[in-house]
C-alpha positions in Angstrom: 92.7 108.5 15.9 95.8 109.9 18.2 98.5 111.7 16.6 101.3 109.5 16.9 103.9 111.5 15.8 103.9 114.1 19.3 104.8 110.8 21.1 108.4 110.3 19.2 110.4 112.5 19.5 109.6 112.4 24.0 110.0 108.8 23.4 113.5 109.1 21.6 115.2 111.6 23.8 114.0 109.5 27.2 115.8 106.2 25.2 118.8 108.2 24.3 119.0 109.5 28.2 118.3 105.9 29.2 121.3 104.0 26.8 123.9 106.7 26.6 125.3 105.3 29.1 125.9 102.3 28.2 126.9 103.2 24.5 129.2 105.6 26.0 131.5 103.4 28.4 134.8 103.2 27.8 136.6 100.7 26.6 139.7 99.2 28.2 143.0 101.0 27.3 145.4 98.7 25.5 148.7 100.4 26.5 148.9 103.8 25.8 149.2 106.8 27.5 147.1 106.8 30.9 148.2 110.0 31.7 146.5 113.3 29.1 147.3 116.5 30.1 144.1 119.4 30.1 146.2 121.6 28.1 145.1 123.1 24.7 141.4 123.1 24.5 140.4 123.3 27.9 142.5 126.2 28.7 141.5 128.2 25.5 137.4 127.3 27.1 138.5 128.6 30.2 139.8 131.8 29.1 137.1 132.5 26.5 134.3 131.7 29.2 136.0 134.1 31.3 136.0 136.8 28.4 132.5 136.2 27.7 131.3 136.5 31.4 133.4 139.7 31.8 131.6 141.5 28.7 128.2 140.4 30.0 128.9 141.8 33.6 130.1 144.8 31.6 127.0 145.1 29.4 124.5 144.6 32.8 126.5 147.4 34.7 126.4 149.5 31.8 122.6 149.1 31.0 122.1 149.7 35.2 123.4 153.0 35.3 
């Protein structure tokens, strides 16, 4: 008798890759704004990714010395 259960969670994540997109489209916009600015989040992401990178370039130079 097989184990059953090692063929799940492979068989979940390839039907989650397979139908995401098609639970993810978008639906039509009714009338509101078209137009969203990439303000507020994405520029705090931006700047914190460039923080983080900076302190690990830091911390490989370091430990090369």
């Amino acid at each position: 008798m097989k184990n059953y259960s090692t063929y799940i969670l492979p068989t979940l994540s390839i039907l989650f890759v397979l139908l995401f997109p098609v639970i993810s489209m978008a639906q039509g916009d009714p009338g509101g704004d078209p137009g969203v600015p990439f303000d507020g989040g994405v520029s705090i992401l931006l700047a914190s990714g460039l923080a983080y990178g900076a302190k690990k370039y830091r911390e490989r130079k370091q430990r090369n010395k």
